[in-house]
BANUSE-147551 format. One line per field, with one value per residue: x, y, z of N, C-alpha, C in turn; residue in one letter. Coordinates in nm, 4 decimals. Example, Ala and Ser with C-alpha at 12.3 -4.5 7.8 and 13.67 -1.06 7.14 Angstrom:
n_X c(1.3190,1.2850) $
n_Y c(-0.5690,-0.2250) $
n_Z c(0.7800,0.7080) $
ca_X c(1.2300,1.3670) $
ca_Y c(-0.4500,-0.1060) $
ca_Z c(0.7800,0.7140) $
c_X c(1.3200,1.2900) $
c_Y c(-0.3300,0.0030) $
c_Z c(0.7800,0.7870) $
resn c(a,s) $
***
This chain:
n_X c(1.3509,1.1990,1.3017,1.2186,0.8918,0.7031,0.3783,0.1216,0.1256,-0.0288,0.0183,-0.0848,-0.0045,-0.1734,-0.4056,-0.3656,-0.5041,-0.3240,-0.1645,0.1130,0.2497,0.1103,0.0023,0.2453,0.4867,0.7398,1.0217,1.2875,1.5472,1.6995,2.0378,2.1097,2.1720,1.9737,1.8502,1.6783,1.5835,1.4604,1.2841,1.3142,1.0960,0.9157,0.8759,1.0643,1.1565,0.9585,0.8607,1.0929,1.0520,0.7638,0.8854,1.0753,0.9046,0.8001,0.6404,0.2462,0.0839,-0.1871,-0.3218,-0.2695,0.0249,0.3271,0.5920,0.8634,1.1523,1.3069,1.3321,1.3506,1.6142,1.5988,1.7415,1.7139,1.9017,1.8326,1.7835,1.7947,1.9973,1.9258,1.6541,1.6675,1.7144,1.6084,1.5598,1.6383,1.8733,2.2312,2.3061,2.1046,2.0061,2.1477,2.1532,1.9273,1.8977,2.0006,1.8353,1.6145,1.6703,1.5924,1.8123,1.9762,1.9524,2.2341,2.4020,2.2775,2.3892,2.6771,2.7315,2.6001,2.8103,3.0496,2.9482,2.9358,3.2369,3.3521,3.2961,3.3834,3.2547,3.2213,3.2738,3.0604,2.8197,2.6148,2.5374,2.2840,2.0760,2.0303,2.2083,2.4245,2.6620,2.6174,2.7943,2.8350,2.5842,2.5437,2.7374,2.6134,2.3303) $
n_Y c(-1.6695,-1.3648,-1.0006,-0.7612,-0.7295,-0.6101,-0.5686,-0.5810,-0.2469,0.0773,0.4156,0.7741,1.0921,1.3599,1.6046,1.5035,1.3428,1.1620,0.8444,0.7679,0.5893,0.2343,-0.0365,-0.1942,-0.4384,-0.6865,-0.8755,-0.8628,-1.0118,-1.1259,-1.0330,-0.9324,-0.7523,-0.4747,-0.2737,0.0145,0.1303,0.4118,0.6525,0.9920,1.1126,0.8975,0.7413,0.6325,0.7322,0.7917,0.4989,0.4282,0.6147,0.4997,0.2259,0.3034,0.3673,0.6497,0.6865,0.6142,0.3301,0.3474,0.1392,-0.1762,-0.3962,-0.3214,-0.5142,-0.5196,-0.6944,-0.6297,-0.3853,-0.1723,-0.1591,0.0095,0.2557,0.5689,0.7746,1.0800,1.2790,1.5462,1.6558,1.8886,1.8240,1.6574,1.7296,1.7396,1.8607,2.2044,2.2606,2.1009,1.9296,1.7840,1.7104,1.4965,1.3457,1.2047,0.9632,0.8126,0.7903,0.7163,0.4638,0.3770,0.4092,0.4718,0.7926,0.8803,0.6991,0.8078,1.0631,1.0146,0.8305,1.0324,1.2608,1.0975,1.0611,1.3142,1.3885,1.1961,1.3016,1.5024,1.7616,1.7921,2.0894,2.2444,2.1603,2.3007,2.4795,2.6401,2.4584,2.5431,2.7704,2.5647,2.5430,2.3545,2.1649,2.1278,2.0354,1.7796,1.6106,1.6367,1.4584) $
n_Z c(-1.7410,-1.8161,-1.7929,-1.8150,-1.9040,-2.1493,-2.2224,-2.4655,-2.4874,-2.4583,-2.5283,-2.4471,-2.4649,-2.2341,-2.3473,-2.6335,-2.9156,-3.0279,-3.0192,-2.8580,-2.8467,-2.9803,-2.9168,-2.7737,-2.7998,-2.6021,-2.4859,-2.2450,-2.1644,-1.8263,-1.8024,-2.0414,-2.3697,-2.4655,-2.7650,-2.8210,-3.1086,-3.3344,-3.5396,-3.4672,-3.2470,-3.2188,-2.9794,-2.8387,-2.5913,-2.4472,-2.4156,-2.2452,-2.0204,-1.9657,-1.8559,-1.6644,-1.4992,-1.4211,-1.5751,-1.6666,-1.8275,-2.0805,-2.1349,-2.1138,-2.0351,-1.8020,-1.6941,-1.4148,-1.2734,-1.0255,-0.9453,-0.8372,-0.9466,-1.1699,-1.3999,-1.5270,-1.8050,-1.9057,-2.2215,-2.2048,-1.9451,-1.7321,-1.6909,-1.5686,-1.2996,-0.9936,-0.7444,-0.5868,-0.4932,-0.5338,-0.3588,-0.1966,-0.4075,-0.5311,-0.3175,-0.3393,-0.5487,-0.3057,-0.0465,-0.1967,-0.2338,-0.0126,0.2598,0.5595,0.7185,0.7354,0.5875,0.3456,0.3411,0.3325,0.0917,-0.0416,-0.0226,-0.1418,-0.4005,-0.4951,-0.4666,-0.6395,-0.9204,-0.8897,-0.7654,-0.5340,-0.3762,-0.4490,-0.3418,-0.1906,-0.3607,-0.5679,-0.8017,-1.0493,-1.0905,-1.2067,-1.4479,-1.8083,-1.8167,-1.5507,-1.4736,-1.6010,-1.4342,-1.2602,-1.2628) $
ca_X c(1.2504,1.2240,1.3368,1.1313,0.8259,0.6154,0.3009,0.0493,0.0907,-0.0627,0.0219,-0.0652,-0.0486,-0.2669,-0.4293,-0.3047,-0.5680,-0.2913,-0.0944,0.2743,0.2875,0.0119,0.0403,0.3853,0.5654,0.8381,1.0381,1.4466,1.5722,1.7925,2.1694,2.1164,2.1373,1.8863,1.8585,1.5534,1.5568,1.3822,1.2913,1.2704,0.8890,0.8391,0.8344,1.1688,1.2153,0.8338,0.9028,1.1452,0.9476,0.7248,0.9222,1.0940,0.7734,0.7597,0.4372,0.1747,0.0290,-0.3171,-0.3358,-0.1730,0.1178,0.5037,0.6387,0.9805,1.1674,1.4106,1.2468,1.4611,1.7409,1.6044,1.7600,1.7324,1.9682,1.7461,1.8662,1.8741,2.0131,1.8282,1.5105,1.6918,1.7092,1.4918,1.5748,1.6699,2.0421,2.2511,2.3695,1.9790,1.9522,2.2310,2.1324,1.7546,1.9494,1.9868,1.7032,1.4796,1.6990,1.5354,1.9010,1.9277,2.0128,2.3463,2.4560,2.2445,2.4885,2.8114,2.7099,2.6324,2.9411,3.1057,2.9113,2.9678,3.3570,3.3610,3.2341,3.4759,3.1521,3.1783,3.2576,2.8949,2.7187,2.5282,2.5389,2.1550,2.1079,1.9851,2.3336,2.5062,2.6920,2.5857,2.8680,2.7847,2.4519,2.5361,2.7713,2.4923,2.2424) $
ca_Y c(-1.5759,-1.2279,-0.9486,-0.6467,-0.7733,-0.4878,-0.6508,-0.4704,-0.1243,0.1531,0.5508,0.8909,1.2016,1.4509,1.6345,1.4291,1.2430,1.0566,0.7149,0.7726,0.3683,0.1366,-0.2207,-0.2520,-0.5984,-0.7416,-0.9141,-0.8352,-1.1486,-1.0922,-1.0580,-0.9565,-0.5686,-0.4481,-0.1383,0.0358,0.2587,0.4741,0.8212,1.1488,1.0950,0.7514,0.6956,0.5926,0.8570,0.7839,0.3640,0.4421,0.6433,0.3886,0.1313,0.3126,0.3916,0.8115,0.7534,0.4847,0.3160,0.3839,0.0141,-0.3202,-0.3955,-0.4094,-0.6245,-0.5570,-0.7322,-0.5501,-0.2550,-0.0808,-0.1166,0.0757,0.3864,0.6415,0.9263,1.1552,1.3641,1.6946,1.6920,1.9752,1.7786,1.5368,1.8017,1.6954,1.9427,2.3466,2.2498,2.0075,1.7684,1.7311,1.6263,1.4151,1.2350,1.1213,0.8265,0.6691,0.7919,0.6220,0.3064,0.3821,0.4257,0.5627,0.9786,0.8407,0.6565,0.8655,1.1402,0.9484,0.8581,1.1694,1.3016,1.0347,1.0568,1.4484,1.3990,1.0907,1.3824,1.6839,1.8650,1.8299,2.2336,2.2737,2.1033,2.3988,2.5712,2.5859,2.3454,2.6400,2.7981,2.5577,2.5552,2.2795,2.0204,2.0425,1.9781,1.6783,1.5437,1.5371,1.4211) $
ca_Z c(-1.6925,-1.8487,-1.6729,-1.8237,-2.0183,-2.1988,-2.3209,-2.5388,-2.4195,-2.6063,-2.4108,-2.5382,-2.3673,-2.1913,-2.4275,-2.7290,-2.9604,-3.0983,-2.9314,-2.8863,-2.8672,-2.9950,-2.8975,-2.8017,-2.6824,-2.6128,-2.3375,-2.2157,-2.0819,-1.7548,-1.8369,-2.1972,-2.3965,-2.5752,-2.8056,-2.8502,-3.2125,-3.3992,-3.5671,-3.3772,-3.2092,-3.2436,-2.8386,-2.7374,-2.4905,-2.3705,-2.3739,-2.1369,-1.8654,-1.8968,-1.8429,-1.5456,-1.3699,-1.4321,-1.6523,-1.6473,-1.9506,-2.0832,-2.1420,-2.1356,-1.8779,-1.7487,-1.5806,-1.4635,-1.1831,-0.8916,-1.0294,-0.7801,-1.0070,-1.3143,-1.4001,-1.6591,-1.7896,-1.9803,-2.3139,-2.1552,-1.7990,-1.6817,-1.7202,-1.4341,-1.1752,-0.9079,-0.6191,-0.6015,-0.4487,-0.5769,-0.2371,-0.2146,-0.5518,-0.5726,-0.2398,-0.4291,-0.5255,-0.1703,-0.0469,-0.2692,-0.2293,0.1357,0.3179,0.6250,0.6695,0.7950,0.4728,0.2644,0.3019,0.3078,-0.0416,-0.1425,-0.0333,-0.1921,-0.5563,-0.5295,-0.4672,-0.7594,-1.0180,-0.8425,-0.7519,-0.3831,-0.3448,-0.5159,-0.2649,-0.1474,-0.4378,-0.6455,-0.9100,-1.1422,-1.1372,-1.2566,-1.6186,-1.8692,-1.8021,-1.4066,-1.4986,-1.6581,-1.3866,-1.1108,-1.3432) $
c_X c(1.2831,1.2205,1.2626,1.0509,0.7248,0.4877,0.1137,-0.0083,0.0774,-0.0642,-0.0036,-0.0967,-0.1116,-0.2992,-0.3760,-0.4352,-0.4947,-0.2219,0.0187,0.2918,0.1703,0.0498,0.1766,0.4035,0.6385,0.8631,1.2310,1.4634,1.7128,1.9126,2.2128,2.1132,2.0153,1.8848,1.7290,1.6122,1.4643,1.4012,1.2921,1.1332,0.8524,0.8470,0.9544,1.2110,1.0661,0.8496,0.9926,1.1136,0.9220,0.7712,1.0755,1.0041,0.7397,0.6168,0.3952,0.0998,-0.1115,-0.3786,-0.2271,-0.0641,0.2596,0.5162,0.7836,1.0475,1.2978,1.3781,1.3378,1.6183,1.7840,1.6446,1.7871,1.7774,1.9140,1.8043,1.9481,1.9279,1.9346,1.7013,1.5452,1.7209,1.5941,1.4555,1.6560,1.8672,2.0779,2.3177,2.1812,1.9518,2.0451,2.1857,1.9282,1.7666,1.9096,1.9158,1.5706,1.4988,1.6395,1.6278,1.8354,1.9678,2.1662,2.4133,2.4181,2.3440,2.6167,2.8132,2.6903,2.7212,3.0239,3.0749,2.9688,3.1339,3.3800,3.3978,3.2695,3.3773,3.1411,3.1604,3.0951,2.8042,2.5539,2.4663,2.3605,2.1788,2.0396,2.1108,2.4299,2.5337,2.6311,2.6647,2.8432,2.6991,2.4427,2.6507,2.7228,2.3925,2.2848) $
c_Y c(-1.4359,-1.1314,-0.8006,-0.7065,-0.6937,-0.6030,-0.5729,-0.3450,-0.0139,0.2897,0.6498,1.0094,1.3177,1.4920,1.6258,1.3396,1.1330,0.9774,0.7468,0.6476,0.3205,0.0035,-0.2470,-0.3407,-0.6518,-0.7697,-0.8864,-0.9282,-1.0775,-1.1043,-0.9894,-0.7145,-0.5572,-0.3047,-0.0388,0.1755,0.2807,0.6067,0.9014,1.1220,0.9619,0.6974,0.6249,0.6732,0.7695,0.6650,0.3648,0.4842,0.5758,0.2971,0.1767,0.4094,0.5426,0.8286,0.5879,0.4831,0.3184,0.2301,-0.0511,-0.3374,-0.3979,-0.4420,-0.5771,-0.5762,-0.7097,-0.4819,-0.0775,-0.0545,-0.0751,0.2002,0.4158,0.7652,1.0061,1.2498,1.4858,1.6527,1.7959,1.8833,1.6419,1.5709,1.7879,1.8197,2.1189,2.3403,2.1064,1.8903,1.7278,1.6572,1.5212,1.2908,1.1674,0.9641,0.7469,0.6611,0.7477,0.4213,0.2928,0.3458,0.5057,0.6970,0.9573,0.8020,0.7659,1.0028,1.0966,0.9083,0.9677,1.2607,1.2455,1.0593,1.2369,1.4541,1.3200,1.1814,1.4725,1.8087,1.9137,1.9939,2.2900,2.2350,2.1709,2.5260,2.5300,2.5551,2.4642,2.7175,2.7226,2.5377,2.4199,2.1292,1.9748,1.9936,1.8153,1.5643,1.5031,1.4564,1.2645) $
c_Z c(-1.7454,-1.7588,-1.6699,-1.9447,-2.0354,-2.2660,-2.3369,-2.5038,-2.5397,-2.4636,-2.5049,-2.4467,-2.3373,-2.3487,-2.5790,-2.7834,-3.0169,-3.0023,-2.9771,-2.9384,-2.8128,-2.9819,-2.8965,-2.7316,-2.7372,-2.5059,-2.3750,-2.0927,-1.9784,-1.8535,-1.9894,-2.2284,-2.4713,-2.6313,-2.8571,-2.9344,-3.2441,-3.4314,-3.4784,-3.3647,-3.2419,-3.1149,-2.7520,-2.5791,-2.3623,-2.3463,-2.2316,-1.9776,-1.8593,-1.8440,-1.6921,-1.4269,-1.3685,-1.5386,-1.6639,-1.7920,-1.9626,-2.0634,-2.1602,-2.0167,-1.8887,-1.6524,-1.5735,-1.2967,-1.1191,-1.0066,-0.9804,-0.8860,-1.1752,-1.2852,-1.5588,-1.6774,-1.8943,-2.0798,-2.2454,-1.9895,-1.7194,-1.6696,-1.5854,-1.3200,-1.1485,-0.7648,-0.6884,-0.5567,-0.4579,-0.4843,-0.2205,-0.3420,-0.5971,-0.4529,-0.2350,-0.4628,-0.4364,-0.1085,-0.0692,-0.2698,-0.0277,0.2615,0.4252,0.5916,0.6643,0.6035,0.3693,0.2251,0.3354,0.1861,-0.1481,-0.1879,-0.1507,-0.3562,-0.6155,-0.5852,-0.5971,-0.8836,-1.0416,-0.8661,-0.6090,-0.3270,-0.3960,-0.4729,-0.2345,-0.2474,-0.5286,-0.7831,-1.0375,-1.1976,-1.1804,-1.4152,-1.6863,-1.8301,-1.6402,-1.4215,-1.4962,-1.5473,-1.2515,-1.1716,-1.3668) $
resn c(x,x,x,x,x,x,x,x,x,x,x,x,x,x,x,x,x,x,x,x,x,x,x,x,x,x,x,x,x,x,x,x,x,x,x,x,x,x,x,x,x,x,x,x,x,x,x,x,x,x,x,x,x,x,x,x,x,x,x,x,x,x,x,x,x,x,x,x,x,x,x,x,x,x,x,x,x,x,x,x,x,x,x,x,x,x,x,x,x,x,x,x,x,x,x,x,x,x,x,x,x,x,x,x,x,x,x,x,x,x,x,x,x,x,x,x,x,x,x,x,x,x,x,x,x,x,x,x,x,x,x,x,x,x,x,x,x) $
***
């Protein structure tokens, strides 16, 4: 049984006459890697949203199953700040895995301390330097 199956999706965005990705398909069998290349602008970046639910296709469909357990780490980090302070934005995670408040911040704690950010809890996700960025992200 395939575990993410793309089948003939064609996306292009807002004010865009052209298709990032025309007719794409393929299937990623549980258990298995896969590598998705290409040039600079040929839609890898955009395949990916789609295929973890941040943009919807103009046409065609995915399929992909425990959907809950897609994640994606995006080039820039900045662009993966979700919240203004970074224990809010770090606890989006468990949150969305629909934890309670209880766990939700015992994890957060926990992912903060993992990363040696915990003192930055409170601190806004705008101040921090490039490499914090990248270790809440």
């Amino acid at each position: 049984m395939s575990y993410i199956s793309v089948q003939n999706v064609f996306f292009k965005y807002p004010h865009s006459n052209k298709n990032v990705l025309e007719d794409v398909s393929f299937v990623i069998e549980k258990g298995t890697y896969t590598a998705i290349v290409g040039l600079n602008g040929s839609g890898k970046s955009t395949l990916a949203r789609l295929i973890s639910g941040l943009e919807t296709p103009d046409s065609g469909k995915i399929i992909v199953q425990d959907k809950v357990k897609i994640g994606l780490v995006f080039q820039s980090p900045k662009e993966q700040i979700i919240s203004s302070v970074v224990h809010r934005d770090t606890a989006f995670g468990p949150q969305s895995y629909g934890l309670n408040k209880n766990e939700v911040e015992l994890r957060t704690i926990e992912c903060l301390n993992i990363v040696d950010m915990l003192e930055y809890a409170e601190t806004s996700s705008s101040a921090l330097s490039l490499g914090q960025t990248q270790k809440i992200a």
